[in-house]
Structures are given as structure tokens and as C-alpha cells.
TIRO-2110 file (N, C-alpha, C; in Angstrom, 1 decimal):
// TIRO-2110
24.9, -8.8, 31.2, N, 1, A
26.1, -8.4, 31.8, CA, 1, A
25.9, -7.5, 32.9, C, 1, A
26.7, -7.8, 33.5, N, 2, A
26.2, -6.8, 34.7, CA, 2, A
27.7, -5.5, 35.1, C, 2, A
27.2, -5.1, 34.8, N, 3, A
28.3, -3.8, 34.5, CA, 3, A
28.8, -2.8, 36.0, C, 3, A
27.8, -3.1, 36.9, N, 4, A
28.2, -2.8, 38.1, CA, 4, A
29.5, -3.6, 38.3, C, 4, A
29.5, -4.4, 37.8, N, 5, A
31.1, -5.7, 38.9, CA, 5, A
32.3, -5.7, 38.0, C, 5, A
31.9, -5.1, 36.6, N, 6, A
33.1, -5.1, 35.8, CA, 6, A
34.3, -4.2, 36.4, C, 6, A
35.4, -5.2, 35.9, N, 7, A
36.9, -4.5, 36.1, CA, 7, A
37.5, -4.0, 34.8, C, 7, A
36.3, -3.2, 34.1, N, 8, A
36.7, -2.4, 33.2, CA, 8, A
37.3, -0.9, 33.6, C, 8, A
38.4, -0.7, 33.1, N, 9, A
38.8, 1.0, 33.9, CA, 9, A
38.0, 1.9, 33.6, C, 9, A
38.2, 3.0, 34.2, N, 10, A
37.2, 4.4, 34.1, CA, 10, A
37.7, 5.1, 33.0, C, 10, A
38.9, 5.3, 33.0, N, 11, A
39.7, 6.1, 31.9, CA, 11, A
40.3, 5.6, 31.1, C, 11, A
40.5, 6.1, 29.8, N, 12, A
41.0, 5.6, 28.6, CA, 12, A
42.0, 4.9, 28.8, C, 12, A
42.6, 3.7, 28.2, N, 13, A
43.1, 2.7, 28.1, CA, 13, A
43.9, 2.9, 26.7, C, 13, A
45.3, 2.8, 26.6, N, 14, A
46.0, 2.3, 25.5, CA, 14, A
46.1, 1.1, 24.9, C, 14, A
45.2, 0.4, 24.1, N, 15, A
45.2, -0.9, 24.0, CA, 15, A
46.2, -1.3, 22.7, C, 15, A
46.7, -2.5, 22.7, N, 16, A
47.9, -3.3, 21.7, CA, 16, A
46.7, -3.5, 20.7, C, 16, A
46.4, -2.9, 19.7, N, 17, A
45.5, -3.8, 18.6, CA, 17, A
45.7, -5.0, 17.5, C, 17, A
46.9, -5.4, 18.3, N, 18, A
47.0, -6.6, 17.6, CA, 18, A
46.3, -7.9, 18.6, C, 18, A
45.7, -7.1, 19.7, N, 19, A
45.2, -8.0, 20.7, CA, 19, A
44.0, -8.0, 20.2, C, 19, A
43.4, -6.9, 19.8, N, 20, A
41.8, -6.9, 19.5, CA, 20, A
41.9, -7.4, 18.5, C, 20, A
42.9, -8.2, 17.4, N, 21, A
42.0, -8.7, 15.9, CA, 21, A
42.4, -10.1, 16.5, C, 21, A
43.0, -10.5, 17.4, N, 22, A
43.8, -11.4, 17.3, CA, 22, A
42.6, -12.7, 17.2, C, 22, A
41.2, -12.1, 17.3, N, 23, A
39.6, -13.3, 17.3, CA, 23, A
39.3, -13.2, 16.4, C, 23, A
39.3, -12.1, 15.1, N, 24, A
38.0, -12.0, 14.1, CA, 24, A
39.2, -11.9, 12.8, C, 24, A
40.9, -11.5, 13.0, N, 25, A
41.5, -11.4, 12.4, CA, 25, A
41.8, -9.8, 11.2, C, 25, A
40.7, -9.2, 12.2, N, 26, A
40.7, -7.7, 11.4, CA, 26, A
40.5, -6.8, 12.5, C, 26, A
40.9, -5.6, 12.2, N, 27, A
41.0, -4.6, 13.4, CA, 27, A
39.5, -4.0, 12.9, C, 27, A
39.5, -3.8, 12.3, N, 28, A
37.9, -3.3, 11.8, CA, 28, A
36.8, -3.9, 12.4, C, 28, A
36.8, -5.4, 11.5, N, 29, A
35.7, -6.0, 12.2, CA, 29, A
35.8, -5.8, 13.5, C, 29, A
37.2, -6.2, 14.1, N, 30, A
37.0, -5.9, 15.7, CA, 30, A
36.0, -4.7, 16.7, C, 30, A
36.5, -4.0, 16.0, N, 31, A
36.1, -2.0, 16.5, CA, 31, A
34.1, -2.3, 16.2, C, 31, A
34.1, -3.0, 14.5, N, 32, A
32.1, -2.7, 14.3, CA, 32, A
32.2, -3.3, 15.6, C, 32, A
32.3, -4.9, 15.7, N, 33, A
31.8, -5.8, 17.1, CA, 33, A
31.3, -5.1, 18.7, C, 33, A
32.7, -4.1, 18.9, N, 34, A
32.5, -3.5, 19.9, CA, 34, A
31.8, -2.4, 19.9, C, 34, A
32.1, -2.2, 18.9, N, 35, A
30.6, -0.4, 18.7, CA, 35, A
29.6, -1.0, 18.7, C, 35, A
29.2, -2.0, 18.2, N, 36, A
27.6, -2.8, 18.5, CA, 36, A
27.0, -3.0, 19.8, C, 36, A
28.2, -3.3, 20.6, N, 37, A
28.2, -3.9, 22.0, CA, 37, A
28.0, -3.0, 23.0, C, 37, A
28.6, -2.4, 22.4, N, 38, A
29.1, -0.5, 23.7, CA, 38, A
27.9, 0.0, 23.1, C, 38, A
26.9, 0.1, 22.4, N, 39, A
25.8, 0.6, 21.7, CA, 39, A
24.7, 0.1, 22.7, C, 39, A
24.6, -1.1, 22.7, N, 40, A
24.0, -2.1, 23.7, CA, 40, A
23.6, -2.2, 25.0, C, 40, A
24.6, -2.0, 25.8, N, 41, A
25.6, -1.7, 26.9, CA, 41, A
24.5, -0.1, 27.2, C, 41, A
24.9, 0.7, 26.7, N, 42, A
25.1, 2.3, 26.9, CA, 42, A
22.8, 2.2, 26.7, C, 42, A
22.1, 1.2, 26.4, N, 43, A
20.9, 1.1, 26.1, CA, 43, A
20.4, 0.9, 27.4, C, 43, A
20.8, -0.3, 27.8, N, 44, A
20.7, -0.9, 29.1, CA, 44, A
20.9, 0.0, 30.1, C, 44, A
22.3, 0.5, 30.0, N, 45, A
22.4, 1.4, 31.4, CA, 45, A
21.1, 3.0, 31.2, C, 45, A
21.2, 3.4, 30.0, N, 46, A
19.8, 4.1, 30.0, CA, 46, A
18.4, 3.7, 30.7, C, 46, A
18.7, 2.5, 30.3, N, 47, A
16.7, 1.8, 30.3, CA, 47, A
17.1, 1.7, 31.8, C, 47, A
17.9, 1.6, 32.2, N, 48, A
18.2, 1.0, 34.0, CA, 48, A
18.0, 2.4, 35.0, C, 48, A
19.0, 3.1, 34.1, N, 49, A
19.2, 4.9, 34.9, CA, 49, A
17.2, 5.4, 34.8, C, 49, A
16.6, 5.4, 33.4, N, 50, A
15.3, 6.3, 33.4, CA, 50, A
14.2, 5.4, 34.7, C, 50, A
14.3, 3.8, 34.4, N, 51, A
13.7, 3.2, 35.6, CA, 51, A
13.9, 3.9, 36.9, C, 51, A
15.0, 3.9, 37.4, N, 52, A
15.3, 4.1, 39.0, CA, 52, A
15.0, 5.8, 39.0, C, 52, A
15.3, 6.7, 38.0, N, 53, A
14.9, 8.4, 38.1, CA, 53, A
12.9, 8.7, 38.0, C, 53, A
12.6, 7.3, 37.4, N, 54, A
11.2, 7.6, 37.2, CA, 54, A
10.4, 7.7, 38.7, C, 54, A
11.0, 6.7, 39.6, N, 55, A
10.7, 7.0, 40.6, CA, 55, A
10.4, 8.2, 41.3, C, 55, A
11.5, 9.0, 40.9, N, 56, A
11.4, 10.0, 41.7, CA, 56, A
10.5, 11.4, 40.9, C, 56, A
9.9, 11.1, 39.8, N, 57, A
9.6, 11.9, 38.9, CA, 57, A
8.0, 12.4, 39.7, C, 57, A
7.7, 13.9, 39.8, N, 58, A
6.8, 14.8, 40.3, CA, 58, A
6.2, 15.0, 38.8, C, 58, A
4.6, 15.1, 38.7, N, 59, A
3.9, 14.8, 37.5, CA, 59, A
2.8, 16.2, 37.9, C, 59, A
3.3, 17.3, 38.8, N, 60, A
3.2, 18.6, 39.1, CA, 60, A
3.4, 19.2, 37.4, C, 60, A
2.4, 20.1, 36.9, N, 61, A
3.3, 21.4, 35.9, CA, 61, A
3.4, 22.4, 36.5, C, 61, A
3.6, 22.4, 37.4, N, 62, A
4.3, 23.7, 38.2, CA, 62, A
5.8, 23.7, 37.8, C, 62, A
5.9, 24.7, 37.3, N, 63, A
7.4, 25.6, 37.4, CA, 63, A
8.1, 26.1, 38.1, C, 63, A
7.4, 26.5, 38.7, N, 64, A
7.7, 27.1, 40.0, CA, 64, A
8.9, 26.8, 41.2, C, 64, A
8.4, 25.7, 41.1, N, 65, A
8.7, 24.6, 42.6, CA, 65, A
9.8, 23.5, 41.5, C, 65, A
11.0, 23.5, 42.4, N, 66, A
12.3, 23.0, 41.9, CA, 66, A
12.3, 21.9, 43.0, C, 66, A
12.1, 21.0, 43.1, N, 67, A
13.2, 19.8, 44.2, CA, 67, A
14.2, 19.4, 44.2, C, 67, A
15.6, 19.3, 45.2, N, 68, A
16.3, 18.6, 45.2, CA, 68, A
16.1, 17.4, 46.0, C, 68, A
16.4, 16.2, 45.2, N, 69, A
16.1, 14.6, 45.9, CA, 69, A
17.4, 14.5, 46.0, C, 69, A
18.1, 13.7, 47.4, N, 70, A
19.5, 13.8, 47.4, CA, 70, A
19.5, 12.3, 47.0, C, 70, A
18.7, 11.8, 47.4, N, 71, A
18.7, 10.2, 46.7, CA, 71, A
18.3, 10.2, 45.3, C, 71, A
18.0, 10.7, 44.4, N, 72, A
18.4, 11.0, 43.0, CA, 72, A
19.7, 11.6, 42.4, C, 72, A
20.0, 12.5, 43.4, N, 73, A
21.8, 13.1, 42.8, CA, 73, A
21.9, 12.0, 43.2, C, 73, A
22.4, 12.0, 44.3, N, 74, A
23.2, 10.1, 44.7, CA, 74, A
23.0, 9.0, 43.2, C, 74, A
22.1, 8.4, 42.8, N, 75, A
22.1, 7.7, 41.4, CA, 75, A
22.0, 8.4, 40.5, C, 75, A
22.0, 9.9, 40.2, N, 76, A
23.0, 9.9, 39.2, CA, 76, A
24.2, 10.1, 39.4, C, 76, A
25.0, 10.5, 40.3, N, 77, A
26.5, 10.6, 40.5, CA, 77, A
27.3, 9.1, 40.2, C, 77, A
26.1, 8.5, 40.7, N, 78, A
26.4, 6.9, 40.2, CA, 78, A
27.2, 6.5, 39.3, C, 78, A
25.8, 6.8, 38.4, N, 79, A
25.6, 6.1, 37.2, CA, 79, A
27.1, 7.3, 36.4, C, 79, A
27.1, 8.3, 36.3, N, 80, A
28.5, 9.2, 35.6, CA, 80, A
29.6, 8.2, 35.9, C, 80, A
29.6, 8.1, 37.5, N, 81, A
31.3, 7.4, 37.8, CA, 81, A
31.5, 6.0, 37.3, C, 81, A
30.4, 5.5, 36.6, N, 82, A
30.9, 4.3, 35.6, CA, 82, A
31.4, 3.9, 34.8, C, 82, A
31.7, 3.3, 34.4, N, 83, A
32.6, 3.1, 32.9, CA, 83, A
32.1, 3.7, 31.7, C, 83, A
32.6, 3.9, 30.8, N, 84, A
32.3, 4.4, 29.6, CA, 84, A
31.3, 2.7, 28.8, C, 84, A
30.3, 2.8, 28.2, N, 85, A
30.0, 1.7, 27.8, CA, 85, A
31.0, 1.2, 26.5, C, 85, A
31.8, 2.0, 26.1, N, 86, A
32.9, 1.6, 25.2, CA, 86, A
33.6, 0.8, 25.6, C, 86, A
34.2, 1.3, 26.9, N, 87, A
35.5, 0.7, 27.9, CA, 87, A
34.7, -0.9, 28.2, C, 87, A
33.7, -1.0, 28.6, N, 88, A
33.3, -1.8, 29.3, CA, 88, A
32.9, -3.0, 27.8, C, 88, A
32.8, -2.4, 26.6, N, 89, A
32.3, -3.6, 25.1, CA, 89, A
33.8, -3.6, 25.0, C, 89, A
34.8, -2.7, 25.4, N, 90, A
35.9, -3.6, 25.2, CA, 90, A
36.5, -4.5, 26.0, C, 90, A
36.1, -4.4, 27.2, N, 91, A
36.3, -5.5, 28.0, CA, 91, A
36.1, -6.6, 28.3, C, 91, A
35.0, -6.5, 28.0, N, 92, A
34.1, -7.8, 27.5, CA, 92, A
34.4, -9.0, 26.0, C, 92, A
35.2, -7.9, 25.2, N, 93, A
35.6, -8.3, 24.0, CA, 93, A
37.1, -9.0, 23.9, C, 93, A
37.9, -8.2, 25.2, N, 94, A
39.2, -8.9, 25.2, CA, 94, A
39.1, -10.1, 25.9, C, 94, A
38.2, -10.4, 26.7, N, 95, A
37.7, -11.4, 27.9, CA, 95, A
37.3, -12.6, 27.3, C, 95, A
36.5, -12.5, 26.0, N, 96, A
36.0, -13.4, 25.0, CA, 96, A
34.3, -13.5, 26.0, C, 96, A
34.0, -12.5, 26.3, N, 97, A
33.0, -12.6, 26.6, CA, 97, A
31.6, -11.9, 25.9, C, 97, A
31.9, -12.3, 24.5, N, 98, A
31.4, -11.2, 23.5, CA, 98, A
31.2, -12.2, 22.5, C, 98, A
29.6, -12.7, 22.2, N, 99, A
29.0, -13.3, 21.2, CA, 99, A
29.0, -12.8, 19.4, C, 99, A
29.8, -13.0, 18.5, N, 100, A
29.3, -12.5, 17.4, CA, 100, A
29.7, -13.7, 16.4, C, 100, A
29.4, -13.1, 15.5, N, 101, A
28.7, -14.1, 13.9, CA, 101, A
28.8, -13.6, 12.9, C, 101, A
29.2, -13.7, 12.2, N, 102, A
29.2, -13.0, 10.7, CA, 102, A
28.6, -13.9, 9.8, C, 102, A
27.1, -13.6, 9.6, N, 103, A
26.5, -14.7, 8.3, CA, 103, A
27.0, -14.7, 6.9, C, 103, A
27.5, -14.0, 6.5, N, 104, A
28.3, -13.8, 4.9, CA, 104, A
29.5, -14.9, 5.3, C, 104, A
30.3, -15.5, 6.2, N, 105, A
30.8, -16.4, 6.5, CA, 105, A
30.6, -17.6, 6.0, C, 105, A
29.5, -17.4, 7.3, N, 106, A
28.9, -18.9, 7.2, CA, 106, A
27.7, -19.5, 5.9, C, 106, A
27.7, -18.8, 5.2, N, 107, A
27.3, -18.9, 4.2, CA, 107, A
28.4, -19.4, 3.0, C, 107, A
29.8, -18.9, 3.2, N, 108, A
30.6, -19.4, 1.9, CA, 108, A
30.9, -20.5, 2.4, C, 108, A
30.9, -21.3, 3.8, N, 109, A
31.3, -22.8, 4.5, CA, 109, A
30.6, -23.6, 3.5, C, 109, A
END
């Protein structure tokens, strides 16, 4: 998923939740699905943010000596003004763009 291009909003959203069960038929299940997802989500944008800051990382133990990298503020100012990874597993969830399975299911088929 690429979370840069999502037209997920920045700020909290009022959502109808008869919209979110309206796929799995439970508001619960719905909410685990997307906590799994926004869990996911919020991993990636870590593993992506510590990549691009590692670059800039000084392997100095000096204390002393403070740097500002303005091309490191710049990606992190970034990465804050993004979406919440919540906002963005639920967007993905209303979209039907969200893989899930429940084997206790498909097991009583």
C-alpha cells in the first residue's frame, strides 16, 4: 500500500458503523480487522521513516556536538503530517481494499 497517495483524511472522521460491518457483519470483527491493519501500516511507515533517518545518523559519541540536518527535519515533518495509520486501515477497509479470513469459518463450511 502506498500510503503517500491515499485520500485517507488527516483528522478524525465520524464514520456510520453500519458501514464498517456491512462486510464481516459484526462491528467488532470489523474494528480487530482494522487494528491488525493500522498495526501493519504504522510498522512499515516505521521501517520506512528509521531507513531514510539512518542516513543521516553521526556514529560520533560525542555529546557535545548537536547537528541540525534540515533535510532530516524536512522527513520528519513529513512523515507527522500523514495520516494516522488508523485513518488510513480504515480506509483501506471501507474501499474493500483489505484482505482478511477467518479460519474458525472456514473450517465449519
Amino acid at each position: 500500500m502506498d500510503y503517500k497517495k491515499s485520500k485517507a483524511p488527516t483528522n478524525t472522521v465520524t464514520r456510520d458503523i453500519m458501514n464498517l460491518c456491512e462486510d464481516t457483519g459484526n462491528i467488532y470483527e470489523s474494528v480487530a480487522i482494522i487494528s491488525k491493519r493500522a498495526n501493519q501500516i504504522s510498522s512499515e511507515i516505521k521501517q520506512d521513516l528509521n531507513k531514510k533517518l539512518a542516513e543521516f545518523a553521526s556514529y560520533n559519541d560525542s555529546l557535545d556536538e548537536v547537528f541540525e540536518n534540515r533535510e532530516q527535519i524536512e522527513i520528519s515533518r513529513y512523515y507527522e503530517k500523514l495520516p494516522k495509520p488508523s485513518l488510513l486501515a480504515t480506509e483501506e477497509f471501507i474501499e474493500g481494499n483489505v484482505y482478511y479470513r477467518d479460519p474458525s469459518k472456514e473450517n465449519e463450511e
